[in-house]
C-alpha positions, 0 to 999 in steps of 0.5 A, spaced: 948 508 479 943 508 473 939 503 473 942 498 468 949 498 472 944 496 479 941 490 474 948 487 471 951 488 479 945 485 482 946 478 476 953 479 477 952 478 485 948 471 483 953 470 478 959 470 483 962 475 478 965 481 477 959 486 473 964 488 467 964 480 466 956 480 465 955 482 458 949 485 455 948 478 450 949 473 456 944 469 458 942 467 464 944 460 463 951 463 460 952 466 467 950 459 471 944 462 474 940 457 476 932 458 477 933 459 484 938 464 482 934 467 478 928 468 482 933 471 487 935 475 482 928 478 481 927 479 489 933 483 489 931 488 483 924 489 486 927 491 492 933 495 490 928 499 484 921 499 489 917 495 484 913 489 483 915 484 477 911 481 474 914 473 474 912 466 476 917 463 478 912 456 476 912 458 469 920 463 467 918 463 460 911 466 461 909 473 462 911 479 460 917 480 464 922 477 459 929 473 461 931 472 455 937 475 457 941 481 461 940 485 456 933 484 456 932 484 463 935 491 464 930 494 458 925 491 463 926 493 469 927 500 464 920 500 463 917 498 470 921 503 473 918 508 467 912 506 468 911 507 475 913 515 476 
């Protein structure tokens, strides 16, 4: 599985959607996640690509992972992979 269907699964799970509901424009606010769900979320993609993200569940919109929306997050996640092989 790519890495951008392994973060629409893990949103979708927090979501209580199917992945083919989650679109790449939605924001999490649109999905209903809430910041528990989000900081869910984010422990969940930590685990399932072995990385650490930088987020501070005291400040979401700080910081140099942005959470904009999905599409954003994917390309995050992206790099953090990237950059650790």
């Amino acid at each position: 599985m790519n890495i951008t269907a392994q973060v629409l699964e893990i949103i979708a799970q927090q979501a209580l959607l199917q992945p083919g509901d989650v679109k790449i424009e939605h924001t999490l606010e649109d999905l209903g996640i809430d910041s528990l769900g989000l900081v869910e979320s984010i422990f969940a993609i930590e685990e399932a690509f072995d990385i650490n993200v930088p987020f501070n569940a005291n400040d979401p919109s700080g910081g140099d992972f942005d959470i904009t929306s999905v599409g954003a997050i994917i390309k995050a996640v992206q790099t953090l992979v990237q950059d650790q092989t």
